[in-house]
matplotlib code that plots the C-alpha trace (Angstrom):
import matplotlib.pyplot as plt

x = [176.3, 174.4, 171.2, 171.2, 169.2, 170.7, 169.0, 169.4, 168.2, 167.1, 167.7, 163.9, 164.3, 162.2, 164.2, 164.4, 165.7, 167.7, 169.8, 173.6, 176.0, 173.4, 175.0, 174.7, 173.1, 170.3, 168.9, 169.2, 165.4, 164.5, 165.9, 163.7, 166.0, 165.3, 163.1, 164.6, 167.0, 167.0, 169.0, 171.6, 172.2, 173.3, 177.1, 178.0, 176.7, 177.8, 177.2, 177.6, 179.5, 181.8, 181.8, 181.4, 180.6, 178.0, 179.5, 180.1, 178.4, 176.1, 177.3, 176.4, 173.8, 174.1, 172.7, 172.6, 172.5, 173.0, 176.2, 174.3, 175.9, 175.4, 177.1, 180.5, 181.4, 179.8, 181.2, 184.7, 183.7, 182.5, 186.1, 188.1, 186.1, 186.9, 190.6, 190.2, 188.3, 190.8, 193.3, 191.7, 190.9, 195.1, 196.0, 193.7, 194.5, 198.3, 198.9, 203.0, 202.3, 202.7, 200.2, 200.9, 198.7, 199.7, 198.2, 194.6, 193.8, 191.2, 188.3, 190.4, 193.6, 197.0, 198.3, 201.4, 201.6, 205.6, 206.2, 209.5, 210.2, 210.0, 206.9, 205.3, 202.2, 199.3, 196.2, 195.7, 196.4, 194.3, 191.2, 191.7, 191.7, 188.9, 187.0, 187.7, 186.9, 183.0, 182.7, 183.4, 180.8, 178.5, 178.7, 178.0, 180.5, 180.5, 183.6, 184.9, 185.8, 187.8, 189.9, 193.3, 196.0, 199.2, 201.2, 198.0, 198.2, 201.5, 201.2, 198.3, 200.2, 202.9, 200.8, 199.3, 202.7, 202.0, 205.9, 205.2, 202.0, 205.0, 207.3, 205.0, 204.2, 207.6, 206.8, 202.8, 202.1, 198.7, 197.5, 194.7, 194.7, 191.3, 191.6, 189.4, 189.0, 187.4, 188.2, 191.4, 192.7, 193.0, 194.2, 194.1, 192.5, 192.0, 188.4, 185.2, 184.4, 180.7, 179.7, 179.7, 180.7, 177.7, 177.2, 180.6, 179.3, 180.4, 184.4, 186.7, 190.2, 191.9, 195.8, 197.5, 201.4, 203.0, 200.2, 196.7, 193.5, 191.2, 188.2, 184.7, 181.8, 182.7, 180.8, 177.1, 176.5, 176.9, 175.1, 178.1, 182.0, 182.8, 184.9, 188.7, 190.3, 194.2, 196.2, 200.0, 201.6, 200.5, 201.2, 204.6, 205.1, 204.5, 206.7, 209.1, 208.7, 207.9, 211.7, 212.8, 211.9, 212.5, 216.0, 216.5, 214.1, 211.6, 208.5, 206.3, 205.9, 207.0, 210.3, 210.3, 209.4, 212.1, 214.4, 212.7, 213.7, 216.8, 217.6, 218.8, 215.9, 217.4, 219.5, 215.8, 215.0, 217.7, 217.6, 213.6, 214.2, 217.2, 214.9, 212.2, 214.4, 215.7, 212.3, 211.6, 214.8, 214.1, 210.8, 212.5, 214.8, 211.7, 210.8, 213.7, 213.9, 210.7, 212.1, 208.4, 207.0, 206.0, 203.8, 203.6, 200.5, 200.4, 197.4, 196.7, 194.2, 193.8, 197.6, 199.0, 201.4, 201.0, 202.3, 206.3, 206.2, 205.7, 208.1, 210.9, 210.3, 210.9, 214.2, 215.4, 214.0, 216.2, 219.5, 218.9, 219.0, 214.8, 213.2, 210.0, 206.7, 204.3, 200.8, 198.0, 194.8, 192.8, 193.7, 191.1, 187.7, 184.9, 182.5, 180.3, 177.1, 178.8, 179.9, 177.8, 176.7, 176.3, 172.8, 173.4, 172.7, 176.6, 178.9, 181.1, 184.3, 185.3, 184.1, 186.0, 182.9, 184.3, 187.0, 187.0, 188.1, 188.0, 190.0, 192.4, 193.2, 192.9, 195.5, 197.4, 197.2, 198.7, 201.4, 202.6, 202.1, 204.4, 201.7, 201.5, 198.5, 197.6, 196.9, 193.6, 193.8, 190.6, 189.0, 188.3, 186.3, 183.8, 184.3, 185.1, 187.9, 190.1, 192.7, 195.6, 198.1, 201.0, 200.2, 201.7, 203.1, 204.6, 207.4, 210.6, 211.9, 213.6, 210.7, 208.4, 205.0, 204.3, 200.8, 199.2, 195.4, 193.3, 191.9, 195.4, 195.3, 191.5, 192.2, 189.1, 190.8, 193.0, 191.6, 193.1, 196.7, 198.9, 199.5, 203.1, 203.6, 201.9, 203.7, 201.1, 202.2, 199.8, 200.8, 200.1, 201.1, 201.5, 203.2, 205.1, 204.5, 202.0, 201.0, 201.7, 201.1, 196.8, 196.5, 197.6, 197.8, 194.9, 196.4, 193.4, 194.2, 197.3, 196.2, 193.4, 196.2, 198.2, 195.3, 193.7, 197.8, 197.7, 194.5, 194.7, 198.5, 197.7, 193.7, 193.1, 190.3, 189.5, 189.9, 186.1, 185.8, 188.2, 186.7, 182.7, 184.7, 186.6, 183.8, 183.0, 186.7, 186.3, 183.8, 185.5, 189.1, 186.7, 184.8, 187.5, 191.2, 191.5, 189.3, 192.6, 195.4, 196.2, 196.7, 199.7, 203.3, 204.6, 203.7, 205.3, 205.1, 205.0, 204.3, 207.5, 207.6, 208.2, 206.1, 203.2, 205.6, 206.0, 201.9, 201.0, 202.6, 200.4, 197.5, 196.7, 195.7, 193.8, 191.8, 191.4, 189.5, 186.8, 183.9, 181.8, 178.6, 179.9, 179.4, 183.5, 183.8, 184.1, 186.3, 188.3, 188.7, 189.8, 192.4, 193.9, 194.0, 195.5, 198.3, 198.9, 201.2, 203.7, 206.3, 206.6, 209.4, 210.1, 209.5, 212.6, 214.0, 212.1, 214.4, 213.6, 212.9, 210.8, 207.3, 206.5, 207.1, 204.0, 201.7, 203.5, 205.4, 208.7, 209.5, 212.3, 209.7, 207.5, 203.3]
y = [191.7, 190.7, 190.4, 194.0, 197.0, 200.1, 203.6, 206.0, 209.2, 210.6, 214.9, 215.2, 213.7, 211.1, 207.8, 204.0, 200.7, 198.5, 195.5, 196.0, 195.7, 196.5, 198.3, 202.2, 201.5, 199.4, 202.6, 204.9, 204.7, 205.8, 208.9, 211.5, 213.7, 216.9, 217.2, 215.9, 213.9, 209.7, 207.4, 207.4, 211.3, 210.0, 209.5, 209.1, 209.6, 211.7, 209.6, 211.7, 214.4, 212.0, 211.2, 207.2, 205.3, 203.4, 200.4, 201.0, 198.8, 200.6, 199.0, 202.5, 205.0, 207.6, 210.4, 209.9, 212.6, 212.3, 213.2, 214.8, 215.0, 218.7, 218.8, 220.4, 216.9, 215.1, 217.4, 216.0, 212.7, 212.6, 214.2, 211.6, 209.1, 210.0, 209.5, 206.2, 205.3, 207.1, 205.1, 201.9, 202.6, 203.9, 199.9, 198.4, 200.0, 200.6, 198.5, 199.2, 202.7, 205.0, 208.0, 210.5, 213.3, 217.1, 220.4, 221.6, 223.7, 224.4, 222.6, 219.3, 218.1, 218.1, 214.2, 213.4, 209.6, 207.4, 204.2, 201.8, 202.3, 206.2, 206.2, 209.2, 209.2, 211.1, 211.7, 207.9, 206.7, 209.3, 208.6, 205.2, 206.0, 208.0, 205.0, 202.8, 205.3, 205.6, 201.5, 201.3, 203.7, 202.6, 198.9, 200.9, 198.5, 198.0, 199.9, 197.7, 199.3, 197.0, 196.7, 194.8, 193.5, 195.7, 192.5, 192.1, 195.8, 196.0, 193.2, 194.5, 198.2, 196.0, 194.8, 197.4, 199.5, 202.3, 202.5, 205.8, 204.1, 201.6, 202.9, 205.6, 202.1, 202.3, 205.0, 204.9, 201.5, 200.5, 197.4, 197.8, 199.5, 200.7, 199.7, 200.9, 197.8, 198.2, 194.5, 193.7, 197.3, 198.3, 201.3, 203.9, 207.2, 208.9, 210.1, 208.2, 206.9, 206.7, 202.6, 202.3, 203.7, 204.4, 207.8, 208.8, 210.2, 214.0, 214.3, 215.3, 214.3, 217.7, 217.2, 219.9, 220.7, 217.5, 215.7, 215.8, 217.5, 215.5, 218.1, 218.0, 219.4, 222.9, 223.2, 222.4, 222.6, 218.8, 219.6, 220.6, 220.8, 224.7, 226.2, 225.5, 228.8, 228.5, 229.7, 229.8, 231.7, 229.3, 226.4, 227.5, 228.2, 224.2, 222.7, 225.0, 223.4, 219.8, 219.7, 221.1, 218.6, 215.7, 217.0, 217.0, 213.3, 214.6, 214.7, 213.0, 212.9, 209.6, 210.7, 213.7, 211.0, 209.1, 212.5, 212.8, 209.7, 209.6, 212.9, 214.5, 217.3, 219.8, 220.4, 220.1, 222.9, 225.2, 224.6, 225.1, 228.5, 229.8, 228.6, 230.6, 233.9, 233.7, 233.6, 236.8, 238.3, 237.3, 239.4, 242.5, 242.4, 242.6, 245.4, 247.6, 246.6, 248.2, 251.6, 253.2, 251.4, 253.1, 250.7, 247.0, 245.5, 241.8, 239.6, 236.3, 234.1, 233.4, 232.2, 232.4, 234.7, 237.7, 239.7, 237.8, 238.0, 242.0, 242.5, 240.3, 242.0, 244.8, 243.7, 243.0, 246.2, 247.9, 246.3, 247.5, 251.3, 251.5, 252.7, 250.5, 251.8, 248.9, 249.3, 246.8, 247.6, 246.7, 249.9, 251.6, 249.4, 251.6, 251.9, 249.2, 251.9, 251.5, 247.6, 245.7, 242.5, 238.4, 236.6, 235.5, 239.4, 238.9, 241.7, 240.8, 241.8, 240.1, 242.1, 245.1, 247.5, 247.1, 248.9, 252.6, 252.8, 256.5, 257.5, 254.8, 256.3, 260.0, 258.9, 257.6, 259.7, 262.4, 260.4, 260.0, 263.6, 264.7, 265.0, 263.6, 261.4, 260.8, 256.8, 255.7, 252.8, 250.5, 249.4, 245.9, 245.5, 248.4, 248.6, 252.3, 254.2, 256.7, 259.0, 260.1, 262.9, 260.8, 258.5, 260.9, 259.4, 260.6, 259.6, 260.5, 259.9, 257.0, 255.4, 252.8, 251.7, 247.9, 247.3, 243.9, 242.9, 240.1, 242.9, 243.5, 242.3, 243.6, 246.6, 248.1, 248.9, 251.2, 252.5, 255.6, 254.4, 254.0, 250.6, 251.4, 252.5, 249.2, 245.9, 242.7, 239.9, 237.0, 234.6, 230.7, 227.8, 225.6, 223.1, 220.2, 217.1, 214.6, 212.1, 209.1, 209.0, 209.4, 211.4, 215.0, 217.7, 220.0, 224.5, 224.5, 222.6, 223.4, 226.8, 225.9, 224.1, 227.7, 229.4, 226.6, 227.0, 230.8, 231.7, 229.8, 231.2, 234.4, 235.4, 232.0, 230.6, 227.0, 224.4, 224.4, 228.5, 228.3, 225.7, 226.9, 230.6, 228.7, 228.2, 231.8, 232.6, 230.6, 231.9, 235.5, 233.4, 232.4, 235.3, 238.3, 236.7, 233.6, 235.1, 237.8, 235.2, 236.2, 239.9, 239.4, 240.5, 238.0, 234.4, 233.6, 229.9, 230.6, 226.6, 225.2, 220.9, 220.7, 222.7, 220.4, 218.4, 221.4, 222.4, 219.1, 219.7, 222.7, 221.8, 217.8, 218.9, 221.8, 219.0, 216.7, 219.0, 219.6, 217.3, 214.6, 216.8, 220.3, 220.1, 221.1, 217.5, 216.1, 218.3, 217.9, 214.3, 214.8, 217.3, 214.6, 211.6, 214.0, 214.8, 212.0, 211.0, 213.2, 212.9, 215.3, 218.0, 220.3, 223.8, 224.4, 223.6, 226.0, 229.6, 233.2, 234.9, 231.9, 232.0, 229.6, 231.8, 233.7, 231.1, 229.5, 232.6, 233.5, 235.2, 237.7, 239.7, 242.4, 241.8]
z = [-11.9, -15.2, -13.9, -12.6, -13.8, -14.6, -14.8, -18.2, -18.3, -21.2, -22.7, -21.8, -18.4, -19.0, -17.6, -18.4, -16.8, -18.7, -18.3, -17.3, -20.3, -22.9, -26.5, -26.1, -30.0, -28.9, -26.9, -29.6, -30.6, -26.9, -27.6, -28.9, -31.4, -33.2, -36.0, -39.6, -37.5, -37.6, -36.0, -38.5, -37.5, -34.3, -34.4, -30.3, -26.9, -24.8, -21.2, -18.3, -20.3, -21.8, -25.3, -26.3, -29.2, -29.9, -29.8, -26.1, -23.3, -20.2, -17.1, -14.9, -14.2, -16.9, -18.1, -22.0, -24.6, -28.4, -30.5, -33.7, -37.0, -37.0, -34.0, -33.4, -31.9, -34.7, -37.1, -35.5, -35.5, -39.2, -40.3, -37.7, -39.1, -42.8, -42.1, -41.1, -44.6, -45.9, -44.3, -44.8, -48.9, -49.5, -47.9, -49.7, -53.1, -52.5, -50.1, -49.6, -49.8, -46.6, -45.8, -43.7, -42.7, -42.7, -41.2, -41.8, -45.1, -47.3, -45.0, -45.3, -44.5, -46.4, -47.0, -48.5, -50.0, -50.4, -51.7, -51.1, -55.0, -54.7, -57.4, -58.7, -56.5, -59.3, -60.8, -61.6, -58.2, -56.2, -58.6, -57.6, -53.7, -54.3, -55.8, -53.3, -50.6, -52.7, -52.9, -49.3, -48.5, -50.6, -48.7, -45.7, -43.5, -40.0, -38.5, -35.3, -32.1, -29.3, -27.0, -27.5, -25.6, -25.9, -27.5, -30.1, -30.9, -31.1, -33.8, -35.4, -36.5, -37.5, -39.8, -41.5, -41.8, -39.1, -38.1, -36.3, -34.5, -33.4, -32.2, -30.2, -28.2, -27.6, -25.1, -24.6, -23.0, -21.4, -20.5, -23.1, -26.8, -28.7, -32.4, -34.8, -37.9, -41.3, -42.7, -42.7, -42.1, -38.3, -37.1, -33.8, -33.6, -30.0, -30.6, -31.8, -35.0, -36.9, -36.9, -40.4, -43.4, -45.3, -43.6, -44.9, -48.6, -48.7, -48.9, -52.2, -52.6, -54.3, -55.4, -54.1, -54.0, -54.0, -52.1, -51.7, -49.7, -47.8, -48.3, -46.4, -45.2, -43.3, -39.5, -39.1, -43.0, -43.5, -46.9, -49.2, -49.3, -49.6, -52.3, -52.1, -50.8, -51.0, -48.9, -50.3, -47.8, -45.0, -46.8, -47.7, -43.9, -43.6, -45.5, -44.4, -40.8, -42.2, -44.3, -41.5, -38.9, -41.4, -41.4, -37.3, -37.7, -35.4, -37.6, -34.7, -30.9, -30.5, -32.2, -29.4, -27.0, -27.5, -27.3, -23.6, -22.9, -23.9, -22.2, -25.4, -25.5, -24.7, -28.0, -29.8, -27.3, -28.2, -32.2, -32.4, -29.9, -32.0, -35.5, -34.1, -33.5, -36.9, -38.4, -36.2, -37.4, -41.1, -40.9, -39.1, -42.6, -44.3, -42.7, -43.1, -46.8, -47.3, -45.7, -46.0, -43.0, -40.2, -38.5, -38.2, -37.7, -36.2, -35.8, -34.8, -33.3, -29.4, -27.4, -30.7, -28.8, -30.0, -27.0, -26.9, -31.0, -30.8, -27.7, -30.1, -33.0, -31.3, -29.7, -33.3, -35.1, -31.8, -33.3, -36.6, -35.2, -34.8, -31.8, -31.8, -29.8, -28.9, -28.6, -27.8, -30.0, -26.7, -26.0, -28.5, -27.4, -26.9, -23.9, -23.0, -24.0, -27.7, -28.0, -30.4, -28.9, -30.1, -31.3, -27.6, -26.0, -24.8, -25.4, -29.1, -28.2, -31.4, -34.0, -35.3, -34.4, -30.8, -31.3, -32.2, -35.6, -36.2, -33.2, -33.8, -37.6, -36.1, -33.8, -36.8, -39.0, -36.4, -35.3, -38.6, -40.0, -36.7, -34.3, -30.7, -29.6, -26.0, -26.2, -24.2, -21.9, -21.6, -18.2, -18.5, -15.1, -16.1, -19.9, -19.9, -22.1, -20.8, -21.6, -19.5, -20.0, -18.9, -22.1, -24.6, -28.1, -30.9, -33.6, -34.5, -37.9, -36.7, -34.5, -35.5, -34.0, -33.2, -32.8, -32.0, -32.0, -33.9, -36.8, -37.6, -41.1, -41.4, -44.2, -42.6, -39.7, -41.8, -44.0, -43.7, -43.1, -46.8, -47.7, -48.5, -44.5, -43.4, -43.1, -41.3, -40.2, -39.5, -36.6, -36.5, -33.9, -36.8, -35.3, -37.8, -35.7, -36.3, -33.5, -35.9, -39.6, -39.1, -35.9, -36.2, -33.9, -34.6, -34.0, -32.1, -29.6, -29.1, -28.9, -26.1, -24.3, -24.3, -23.1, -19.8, -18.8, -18.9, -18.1, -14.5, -14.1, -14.5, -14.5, -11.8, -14.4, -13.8, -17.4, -17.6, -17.6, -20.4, -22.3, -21.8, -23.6, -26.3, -28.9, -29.0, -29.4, -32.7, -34.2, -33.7, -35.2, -38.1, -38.6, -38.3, -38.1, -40.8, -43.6, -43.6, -43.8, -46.6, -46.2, -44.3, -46.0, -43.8, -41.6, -38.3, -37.1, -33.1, -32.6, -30.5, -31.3, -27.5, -25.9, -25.7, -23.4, -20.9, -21.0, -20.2, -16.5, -16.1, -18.2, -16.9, -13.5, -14.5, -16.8, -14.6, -11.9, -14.5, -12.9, -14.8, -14.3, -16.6, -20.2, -20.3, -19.7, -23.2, -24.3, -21.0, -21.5, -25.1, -24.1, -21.1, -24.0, -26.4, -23.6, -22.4, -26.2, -24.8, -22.5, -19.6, -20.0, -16.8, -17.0, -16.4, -19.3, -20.9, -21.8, -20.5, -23.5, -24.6, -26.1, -23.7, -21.0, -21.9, -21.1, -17.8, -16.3, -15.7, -18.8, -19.2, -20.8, -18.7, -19.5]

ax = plt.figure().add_subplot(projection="3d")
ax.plot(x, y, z, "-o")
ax.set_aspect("equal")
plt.show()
């Protein structure tokens, strides 16, 4: 088969023959990229939708397009790939030390640093990481990409300390394992890395409570890091969840792996429901303390489960001696003649000028001087509002209105509502496992997990419908819902540890019917290799009343 041709087709459609098995890098001068952009700005291919390194061998037909660095998929690849040097400059400098990498904050992520002898991990020693991290980038090393034996990689994590890396082989097996080397540090990340480490200049190490930030570039502005924003509350929400699975020992999936296995889940499935509930009931404490609170507003971005959170809020509220009223703000979007629309022409559901502000605080404002309201319903298939005598509301002195939408914690959707009536909360699948000590779980996927699961249960959308939607779904999480964090009086983790382990049944064949030739396909692929760390768990396992529920059906709860 060496002496073959194969055929590549370029973004422009122009098309070339080369010889099987040649280095996806060698071509990268045939391609013609944007203006300002070189070679180096080329971090992967994508090769018939899939994404590849460079150091990847053609030995098909393929259409080729460039993974940019200003790409979303660069921009992933230029953070993944920052761990690793991250990785590699900690062993290097600190060589009996253990990282292990936390949730997402500040445009970076949270690390945490131990050592055998318990030593205060400071100043001193993160300056020094942060050196090392600069000389290796400034050697602009090859990183290695190959393909091991399971015995060799098995050895090779044994080596470089990655205990949770080990004992997730326990339960992952394949024949083959990609490591990723930088000299004598080797390591595995599910995603592709840049080929060497001199385009790795823009990152900041920040300490920060206990541990540090891992900050960089934010999006398509490779130019800059962006000013540290805190965010306390969430934070606080974190450790909360990371003590608490350090003190159950199930801090990564290979530890709920090995629960699976063992068939001793389903404890871990009733203590992370009944932790869940007590959070819920926690906050419904909150809320009577206050006594002046009237309504309770709860936001949160896409399948963070904002629908089961307001219907158990309001279960708890109801055994306190409340008489809860739920409303969805979908209810108050205006016509379609009166929805502002994207830099795309596409209606912006997103933005709070979708919604009809001033009839939403008339309506308020009534209800809570004694009034009743007649609440208007939304048409979804022909974007009209309507209003119906049979939706009359009002509120007894007793009564309390639950009201759920992504603007919750946006003041500028009240602005006529007292502050002292008002209680937000802010919801986040902030889930505490890590893959292994380097490979986290990124909210967003979880979340997009949630959503391919319910949107084909329940609306029959295919993975790739979901996916093509998702990016624009972001941009409204980043421009109206995480800027409000916050805002909120209170933070409600509605990430289960197990759940991944139950989506997977749904989500894998949804995934895998997304074809080769739809740009869904990359992110498809990254979804299935994601999935496949965990180990199945049957639906059934899962409770009534469960958040879960929302996203695969049967819950006890009415939608």
């Amino acid at each position: 088969m060496s002496d073959q041709f194969l055929r590549i087709t370029f973004p422009d459609n122009s098309e070339k023959q080369i010889p099987y098995g040649t280095w996806v890098r060698d071509i990268i001068s045939d391609i013609t990229l944007p203006d300002g952009m070189t070679s180096d700005s080329v971090f992967a291919v994508k090769m018939n939708n899939k994404i590849y390194s460079l150091e990847k061998r053609l030995k098909y037909n393929a259409r080729i397009e460039p993974v940019l660095a200003d790409s979303k998929d660069g921009t992933l690849i230029y953070r993944r790939s920052l761990c690793f040097l991250l990785a590699a400059a900690c062993h290097n400098v600190f060589p009996d030390a253990r990282l292990v990498v936390g949730h997402s904050l500040g445009s970076g992520y949270y690390y945490t640093v131990s050592t055998e002898d318990g030593k205060n991990f400071g100043a001193p020693e993160l300056t020094r990481i942060s050196d090392e991290m600069h000389s290796l980038v400034a050697q602009n090393l090859p990183i290695h990409t190959s393909f091991v034996s399971y015995d060799e990689a098995v050895s090779i994590v044994e080596k470089s300390g990655l205990t949770e890396t080990r004992r997730q082989l326990e339960f992952i097996c394949p024949p083959r394992v990609r490591i990723n080397t930088l000299g004598e540090f080797s390591d595995l990340y599910f995603g592709p890395l840049v080929c060497a480490t001199g385009v790795l200049k823009l990152f900041e190490l920040r300490a920060y409570q206990g541990g540090f930030l891992l900050r960089f570039p934010k999006g398509h502005d490779g130019s800059k890091i962006p000013d540290f924003i805190d965010q306390p509350k969430l934070f606080e929400i974190y450790r909360k969840y990371k003590t608490w699975g350090r003190r159950l020992g199930v801090t990564s999936v290979a530890r709920l792996n090995e629960l699976i296995v063992n068939r001793k889940v389903n404890d871990f499935i009733d203590i992370t429901e009944t932790l869940q509930e007590k959070c819920i009931s926690e906050i419904a404490d909150q809320i009577a303390a206050r006594k002046t609170v009237r309504v309770v507003l709860i936001a949160g971005p896409s399948s963070s489960g904002k629908t089961t959170t307001s219907k158990k809020l309001a279960l708890e509220l109801q055994a306190m001696g409340y008489v809860p009223k739920v409303i969805s703000l979908d209810c108050y979007y205006v016509d379609h003649s009166r929805t502002p629309r994207d830099e795309n022409g596409n209606f912006d559901f997103e933005c709070l000028e979708a919604l009809d502000i001033e009839l939403l605080n008339d309506n308020l404002v009534d209800l809570f001087n004694g009034k009743e309201i007649i609440v208007p319903t939304y048409n979804f298939h022909d974007g009209t509002q309507h209003f119906d005598e049979k939706n009359r509301l009002s509120l007894k002195e007793n009564e309390i209105l639950i009201m759920e939408g992504i603007h919750g914690l946006n003041d500028k959707l009240t602005p006529r509502i007292p502050a002292e009536i008002k209680f937000k909360i802010y919801l986040s699948a902030l889930t505490q496992l890590n893959i292994d000590d380097h490979n986290r779980i990124p909210t967003s996927d979880n979340r997009l997990v949630r959503r391919i699961v319910r949107d084909y249960q329940f609306r029959g959308k295919g993975a790739a419908g979901t996916i093509a939607m998702w990016p624009s779904v972001r941009r409204g999480e980043e421009l109206y819902i995480f800027p409000f964090q916050n805002n909120a009086d209170a933070i409600l983790n509605t990430a289960l540890d197990y759940e991944l382990s139950v989506l997977k049944v749904y989500a894998e064949p949804l995934l895998r019917c997304v074809k080769p030739s739809e740009t869904e396909y990359a992110e498809a692929c990254s979804l299935l290799r994601f999935l496949d760390q965990f180990a199945s768990i049957a639906p059934t396992a899962v409770p009534p009343r469960s958040i879960i529920r929302e996203f695969i059906g049967g819950s006890a709860f009415k939608y």
